[in-house]
ROSE-4610 file (N, C-alpha, C; in Angstrom, 1 decimal, always signed):
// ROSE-4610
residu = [X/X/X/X/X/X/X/X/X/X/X/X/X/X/X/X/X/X/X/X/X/X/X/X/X/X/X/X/X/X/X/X/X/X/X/X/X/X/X/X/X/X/X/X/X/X/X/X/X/X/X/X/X/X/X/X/X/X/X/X/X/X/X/X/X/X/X/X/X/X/X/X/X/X/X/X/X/X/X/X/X/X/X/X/X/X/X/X/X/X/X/X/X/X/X/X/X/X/X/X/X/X/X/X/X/X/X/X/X/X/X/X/X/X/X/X/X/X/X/X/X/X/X/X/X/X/X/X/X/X/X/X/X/X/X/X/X/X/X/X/X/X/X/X/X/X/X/X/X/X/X/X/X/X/X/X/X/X/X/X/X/X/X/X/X/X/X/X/X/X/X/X/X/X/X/X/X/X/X/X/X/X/X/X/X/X/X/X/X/X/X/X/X/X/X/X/X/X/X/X/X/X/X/X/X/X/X/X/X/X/X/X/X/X/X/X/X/X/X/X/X/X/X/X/X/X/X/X/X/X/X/X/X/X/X/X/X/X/X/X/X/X/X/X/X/X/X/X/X/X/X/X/X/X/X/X/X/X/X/X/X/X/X/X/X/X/X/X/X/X/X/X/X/X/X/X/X/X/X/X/X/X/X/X/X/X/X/X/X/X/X/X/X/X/X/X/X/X/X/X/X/X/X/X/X/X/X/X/X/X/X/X/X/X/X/X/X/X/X/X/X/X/X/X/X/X/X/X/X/X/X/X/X/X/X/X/X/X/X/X/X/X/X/X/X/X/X/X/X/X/X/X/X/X/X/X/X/X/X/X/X/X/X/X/X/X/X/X/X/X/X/X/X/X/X/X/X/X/X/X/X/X/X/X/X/X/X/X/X/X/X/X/X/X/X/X/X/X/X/X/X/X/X/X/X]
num = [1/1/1/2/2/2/3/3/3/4/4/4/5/5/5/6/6/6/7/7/7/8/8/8/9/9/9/10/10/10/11/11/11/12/12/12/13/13/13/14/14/14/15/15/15/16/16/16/17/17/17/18/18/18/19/19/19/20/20/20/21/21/21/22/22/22/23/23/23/24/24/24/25/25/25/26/26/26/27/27/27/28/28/28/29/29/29/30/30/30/31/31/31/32/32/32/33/33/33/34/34/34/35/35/35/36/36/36/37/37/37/38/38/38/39/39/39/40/40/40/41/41/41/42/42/42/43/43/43/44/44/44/45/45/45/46/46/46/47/47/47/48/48/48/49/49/49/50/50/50/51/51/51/52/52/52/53/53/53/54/54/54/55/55/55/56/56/56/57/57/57/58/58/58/59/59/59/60/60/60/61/61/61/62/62/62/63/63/63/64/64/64/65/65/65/66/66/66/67/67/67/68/68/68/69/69/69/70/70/70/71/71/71/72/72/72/73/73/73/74/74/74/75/75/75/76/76/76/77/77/77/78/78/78/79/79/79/80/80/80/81/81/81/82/82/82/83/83/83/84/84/84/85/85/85/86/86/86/87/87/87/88/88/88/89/89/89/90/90/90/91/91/91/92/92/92/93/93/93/94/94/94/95/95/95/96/96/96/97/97/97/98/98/98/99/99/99/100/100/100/101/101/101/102/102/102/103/103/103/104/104/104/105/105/105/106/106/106/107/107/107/108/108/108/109/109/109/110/110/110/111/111/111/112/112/112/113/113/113/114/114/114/115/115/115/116/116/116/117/117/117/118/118/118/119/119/119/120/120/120/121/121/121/122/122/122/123/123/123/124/124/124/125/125/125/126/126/126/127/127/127/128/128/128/129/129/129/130/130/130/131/131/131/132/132/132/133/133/133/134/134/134/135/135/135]
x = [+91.2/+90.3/+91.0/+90.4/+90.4/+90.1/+90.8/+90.5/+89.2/+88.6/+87.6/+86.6/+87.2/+86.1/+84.9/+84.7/+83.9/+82.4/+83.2/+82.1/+81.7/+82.1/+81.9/+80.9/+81.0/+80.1/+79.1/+79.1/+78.1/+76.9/+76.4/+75.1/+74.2/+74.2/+72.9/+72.3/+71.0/+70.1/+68.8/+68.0/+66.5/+66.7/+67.0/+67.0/+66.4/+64.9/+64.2/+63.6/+65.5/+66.0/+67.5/+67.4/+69.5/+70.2/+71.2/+72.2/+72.2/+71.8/+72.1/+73.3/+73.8/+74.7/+75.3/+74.6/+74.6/+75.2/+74.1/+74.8/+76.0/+76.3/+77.8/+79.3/+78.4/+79.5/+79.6/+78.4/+78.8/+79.8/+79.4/+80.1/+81.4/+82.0/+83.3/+83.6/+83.1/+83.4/+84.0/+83.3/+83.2/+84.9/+85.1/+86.1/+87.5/+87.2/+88.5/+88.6/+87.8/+88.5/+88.8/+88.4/+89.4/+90.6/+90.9/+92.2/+92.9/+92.5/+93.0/+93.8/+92.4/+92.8/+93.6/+93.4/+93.8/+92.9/+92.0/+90.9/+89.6/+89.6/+88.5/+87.6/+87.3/+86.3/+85.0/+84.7/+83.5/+82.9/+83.9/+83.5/+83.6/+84.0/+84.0/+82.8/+82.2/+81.2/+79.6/+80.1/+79.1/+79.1/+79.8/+79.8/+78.5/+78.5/+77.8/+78.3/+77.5/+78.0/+78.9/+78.9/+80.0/+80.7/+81.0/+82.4/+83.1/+82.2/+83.0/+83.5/+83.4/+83.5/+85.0/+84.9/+85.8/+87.3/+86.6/+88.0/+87.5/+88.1/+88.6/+88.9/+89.1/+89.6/+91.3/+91.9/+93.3/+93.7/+93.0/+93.3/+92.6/+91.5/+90.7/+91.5/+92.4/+93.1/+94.7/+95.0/+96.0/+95.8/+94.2/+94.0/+94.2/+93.9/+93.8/+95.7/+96.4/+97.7/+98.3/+97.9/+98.3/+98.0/+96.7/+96.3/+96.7/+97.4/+98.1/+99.3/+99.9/+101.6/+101.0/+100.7/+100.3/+99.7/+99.5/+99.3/+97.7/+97.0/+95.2/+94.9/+94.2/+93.3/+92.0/+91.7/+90.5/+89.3/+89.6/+88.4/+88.2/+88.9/+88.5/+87.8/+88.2/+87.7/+86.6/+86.0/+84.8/+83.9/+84.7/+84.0/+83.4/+84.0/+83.9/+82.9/+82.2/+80.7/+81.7/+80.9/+81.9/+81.0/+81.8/+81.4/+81.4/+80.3/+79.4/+79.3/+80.3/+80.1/+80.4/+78.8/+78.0/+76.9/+75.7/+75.1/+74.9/+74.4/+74.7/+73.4/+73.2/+72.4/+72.4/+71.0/+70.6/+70.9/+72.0/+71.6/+70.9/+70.9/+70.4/+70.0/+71.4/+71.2/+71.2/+70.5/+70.0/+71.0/+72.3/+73.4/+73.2/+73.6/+73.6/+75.3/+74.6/+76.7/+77.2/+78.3/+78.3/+79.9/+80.0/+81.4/+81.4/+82.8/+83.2/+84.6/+84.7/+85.8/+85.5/+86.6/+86.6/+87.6/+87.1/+87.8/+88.7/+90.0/+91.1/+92.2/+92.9/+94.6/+95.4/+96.9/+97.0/+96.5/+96.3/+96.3/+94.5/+94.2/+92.7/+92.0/+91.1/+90.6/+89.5/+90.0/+88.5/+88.1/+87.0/+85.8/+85.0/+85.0/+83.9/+83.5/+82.2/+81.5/+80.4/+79.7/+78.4/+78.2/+76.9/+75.9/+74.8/+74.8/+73.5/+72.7/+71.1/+70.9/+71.0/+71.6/+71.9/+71.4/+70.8/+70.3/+69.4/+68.5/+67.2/+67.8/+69.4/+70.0/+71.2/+71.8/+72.4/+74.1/+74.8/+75.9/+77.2/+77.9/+79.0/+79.3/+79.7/+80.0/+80.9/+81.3/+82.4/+82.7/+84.1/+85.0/+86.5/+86.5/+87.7/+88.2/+89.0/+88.9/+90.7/+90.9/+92.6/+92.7/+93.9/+94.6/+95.5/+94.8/+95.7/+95.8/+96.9/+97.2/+96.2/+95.2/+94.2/+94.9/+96.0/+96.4/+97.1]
y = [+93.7/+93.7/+93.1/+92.6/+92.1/+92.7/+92.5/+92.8/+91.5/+91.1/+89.9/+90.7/+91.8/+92.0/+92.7/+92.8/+93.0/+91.4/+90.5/+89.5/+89.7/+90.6/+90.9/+91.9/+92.9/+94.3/+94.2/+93.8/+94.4/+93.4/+93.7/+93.1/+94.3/+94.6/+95.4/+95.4/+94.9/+94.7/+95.5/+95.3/+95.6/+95.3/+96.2/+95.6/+94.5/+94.5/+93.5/+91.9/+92.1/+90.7/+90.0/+89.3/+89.4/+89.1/+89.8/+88.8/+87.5/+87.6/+85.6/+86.0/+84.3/+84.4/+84.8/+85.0/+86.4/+87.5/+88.3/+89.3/+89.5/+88.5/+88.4/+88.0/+87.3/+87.1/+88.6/+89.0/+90.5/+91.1/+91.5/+91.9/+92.0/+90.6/+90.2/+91.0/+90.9/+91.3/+92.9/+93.6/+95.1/+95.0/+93.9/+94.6/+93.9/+92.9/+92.3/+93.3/+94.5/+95.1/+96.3/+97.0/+97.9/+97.0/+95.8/+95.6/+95.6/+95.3/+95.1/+96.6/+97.5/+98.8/+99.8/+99.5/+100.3/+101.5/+101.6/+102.8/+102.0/+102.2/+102.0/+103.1/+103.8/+104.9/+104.4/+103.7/+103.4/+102.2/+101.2/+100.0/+101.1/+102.3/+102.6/+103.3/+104.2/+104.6/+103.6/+102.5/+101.2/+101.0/+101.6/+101.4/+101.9/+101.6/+102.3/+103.5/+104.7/+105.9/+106.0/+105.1/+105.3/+104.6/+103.5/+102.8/+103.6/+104.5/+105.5/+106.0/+107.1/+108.2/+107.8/+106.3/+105.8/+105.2/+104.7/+104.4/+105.2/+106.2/+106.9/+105.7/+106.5/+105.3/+105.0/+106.6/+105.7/+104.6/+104.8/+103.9/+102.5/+102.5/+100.8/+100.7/+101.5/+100.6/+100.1/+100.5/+100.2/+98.9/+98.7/+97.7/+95.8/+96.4/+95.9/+95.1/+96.0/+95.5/+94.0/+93.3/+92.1/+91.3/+91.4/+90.6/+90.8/+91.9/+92.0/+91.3/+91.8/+90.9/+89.5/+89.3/+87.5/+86.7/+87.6/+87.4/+86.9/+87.3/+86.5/+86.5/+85.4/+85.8/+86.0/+87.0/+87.1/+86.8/+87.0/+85.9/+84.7/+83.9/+82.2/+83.3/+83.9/+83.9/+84.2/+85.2/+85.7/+84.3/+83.7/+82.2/+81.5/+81.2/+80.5/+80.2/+79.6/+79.9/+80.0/+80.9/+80.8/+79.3/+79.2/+77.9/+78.9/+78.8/+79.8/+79.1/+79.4/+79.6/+80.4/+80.4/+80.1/+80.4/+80.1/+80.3/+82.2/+83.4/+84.7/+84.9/+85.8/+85.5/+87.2/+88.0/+89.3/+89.3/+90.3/+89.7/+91.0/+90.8/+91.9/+93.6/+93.5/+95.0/+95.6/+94.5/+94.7/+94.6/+93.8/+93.8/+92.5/+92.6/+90.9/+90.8/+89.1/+88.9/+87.8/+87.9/+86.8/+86.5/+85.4/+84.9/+83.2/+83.2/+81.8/+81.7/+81.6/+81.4/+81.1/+81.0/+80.8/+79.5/+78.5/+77.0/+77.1/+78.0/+78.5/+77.8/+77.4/+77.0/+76.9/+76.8/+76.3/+77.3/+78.0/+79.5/+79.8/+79.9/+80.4/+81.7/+81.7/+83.1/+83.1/+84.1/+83.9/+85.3/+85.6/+86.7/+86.7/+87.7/+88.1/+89.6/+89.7/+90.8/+90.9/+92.5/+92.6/+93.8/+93.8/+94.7/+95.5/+97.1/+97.3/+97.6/+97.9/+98.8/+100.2/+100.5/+102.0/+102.7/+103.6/+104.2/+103.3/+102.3/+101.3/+100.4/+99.9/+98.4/+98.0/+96.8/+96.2/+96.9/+97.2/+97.9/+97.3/+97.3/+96.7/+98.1/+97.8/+98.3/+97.7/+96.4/+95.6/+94.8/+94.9/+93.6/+93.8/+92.2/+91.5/+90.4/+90.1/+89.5/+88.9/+87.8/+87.6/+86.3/+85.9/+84.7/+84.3/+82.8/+82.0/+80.9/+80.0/+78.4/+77.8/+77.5/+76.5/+75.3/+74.9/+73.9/+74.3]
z = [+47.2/+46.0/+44.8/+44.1/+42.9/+41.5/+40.1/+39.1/+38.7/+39.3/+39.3/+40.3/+40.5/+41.5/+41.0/+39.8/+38.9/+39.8/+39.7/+39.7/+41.3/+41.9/+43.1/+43.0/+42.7/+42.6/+41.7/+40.9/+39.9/+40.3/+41.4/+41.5/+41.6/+39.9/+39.6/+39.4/+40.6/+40.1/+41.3/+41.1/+42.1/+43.4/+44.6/+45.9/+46.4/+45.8/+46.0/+45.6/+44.8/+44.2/+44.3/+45.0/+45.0/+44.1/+43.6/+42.6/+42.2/+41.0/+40.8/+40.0/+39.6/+38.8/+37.9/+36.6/+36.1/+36.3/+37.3/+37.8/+38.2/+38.8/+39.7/+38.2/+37.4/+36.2/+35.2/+35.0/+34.2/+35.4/+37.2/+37.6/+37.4/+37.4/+36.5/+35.8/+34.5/+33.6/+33.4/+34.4/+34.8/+35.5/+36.1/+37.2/+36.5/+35.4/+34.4/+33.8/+33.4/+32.2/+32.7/+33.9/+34.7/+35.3/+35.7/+35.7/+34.4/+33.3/+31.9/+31.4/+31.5/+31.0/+32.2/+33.1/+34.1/+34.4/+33.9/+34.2/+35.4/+36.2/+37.1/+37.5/+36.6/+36.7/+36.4/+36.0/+35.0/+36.3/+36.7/+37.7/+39.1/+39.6/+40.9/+41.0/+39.1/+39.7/+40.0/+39.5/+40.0/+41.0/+42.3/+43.8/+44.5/+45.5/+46.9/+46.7/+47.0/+47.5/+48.5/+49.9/+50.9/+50.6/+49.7/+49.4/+48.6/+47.2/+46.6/+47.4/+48.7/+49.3/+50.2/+50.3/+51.2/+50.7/+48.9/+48.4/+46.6/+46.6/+45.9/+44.7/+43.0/+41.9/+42.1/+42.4/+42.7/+43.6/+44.9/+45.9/+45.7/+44.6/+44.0/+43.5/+42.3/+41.4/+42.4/+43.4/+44.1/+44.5/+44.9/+45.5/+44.8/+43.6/+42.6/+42.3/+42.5/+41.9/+42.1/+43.5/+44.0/+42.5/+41.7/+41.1/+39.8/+39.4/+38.1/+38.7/+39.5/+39.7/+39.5/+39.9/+39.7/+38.7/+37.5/+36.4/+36.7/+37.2/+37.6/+35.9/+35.5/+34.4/+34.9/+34.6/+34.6/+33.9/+32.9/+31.5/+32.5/+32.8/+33.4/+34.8/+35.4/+37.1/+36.2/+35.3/+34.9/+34.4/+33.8/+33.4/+34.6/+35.5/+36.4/+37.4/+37.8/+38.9/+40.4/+41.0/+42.4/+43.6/+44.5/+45.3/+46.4/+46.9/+48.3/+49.6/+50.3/+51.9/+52.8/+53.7/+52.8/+51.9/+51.8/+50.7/+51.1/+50.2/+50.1/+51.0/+51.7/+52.4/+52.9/+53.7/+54.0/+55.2/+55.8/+57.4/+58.0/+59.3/+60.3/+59.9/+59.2/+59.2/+57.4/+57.1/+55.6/+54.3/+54.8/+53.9/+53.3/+52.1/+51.3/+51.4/+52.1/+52.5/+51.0/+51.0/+49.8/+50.2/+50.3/+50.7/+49.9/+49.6/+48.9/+48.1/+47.5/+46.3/+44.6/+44.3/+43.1/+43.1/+42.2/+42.2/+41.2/+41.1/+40.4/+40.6/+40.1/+40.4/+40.0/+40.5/+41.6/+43.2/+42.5/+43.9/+43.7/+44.7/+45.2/+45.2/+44.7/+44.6/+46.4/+47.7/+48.1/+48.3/+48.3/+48.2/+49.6/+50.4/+51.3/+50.6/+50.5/+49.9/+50.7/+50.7/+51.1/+50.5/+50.0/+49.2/+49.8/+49.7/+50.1/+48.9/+49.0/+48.4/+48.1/+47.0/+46.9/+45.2/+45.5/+44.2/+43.3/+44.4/+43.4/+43.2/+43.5/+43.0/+44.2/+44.0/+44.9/+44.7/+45.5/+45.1/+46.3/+45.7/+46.8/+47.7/+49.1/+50.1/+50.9/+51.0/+51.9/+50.5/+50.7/+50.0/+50.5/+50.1/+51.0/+49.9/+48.8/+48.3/+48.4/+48.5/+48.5/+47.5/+47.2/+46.9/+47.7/+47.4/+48.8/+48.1/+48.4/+48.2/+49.3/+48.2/+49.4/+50.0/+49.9/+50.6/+52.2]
């Protein structure tokens, strides 16, 4: 996980609408300033019920540390539009998948996420987010 991973989760909106851009950029914003502040209470209780249940706030903000050592800014990832592959999409068993990156460098932001609906809005439940030298 990511302190960007704000732009991951926060697709709060109406099950019966998927995240647009927007969404996914306030998300950001949620998850830059729990890496900032070091408090992730506020962005964990923006989860899915079983992703809370599954990762606790100490073990999110654990998750999170790769991207402090590495100095990530997050303002720019939050700026940033992500590049989707591919495009985000509902599958089978009613999850919104959203995979792609972020066009960051030298080092790559990438993102696999899926959303269900939970409590009337879209809420993260799978994330996978890493940095990699796209080369």
């Amino acid at each position: 996980m990511s302190g960007f991973a704000g732009r991951l989760q926060r697709a709060i909106v109406r099950p019966g609408r998927r995240p647009d851009d927007d969404d996914r950029a306030h998300a950001g914003r949620d998850g830059a300033y729990a890496n900032v502040t070091g408090n992730y209470e506020v962005f964990h209780a923006k989860l899915s019920k079983p992703f809370r249940e599954q990762f606790p706030v100490e073990r999110l903000a654990r998750r999170f540390q790769e991207f402090n050592k590495k100095h990530v800014d997050f303002d720019v990832i939050a700026a940033l539009k992500p590049a989707y592959d591919p495009a985000p999409k509902v599958d089978d068993e009613g999850r919104l998948q959203v995979k792609g990156h972020f066009p960051t460098e030298p080092l790559r932001i990438n993102f696999d996420l899926a959303f269900i609906p939970s409590d009337g809005e879209w809420k993260l439940i799978g994330i996978n987010v890493k940095i990699e030298d796209p080369k």
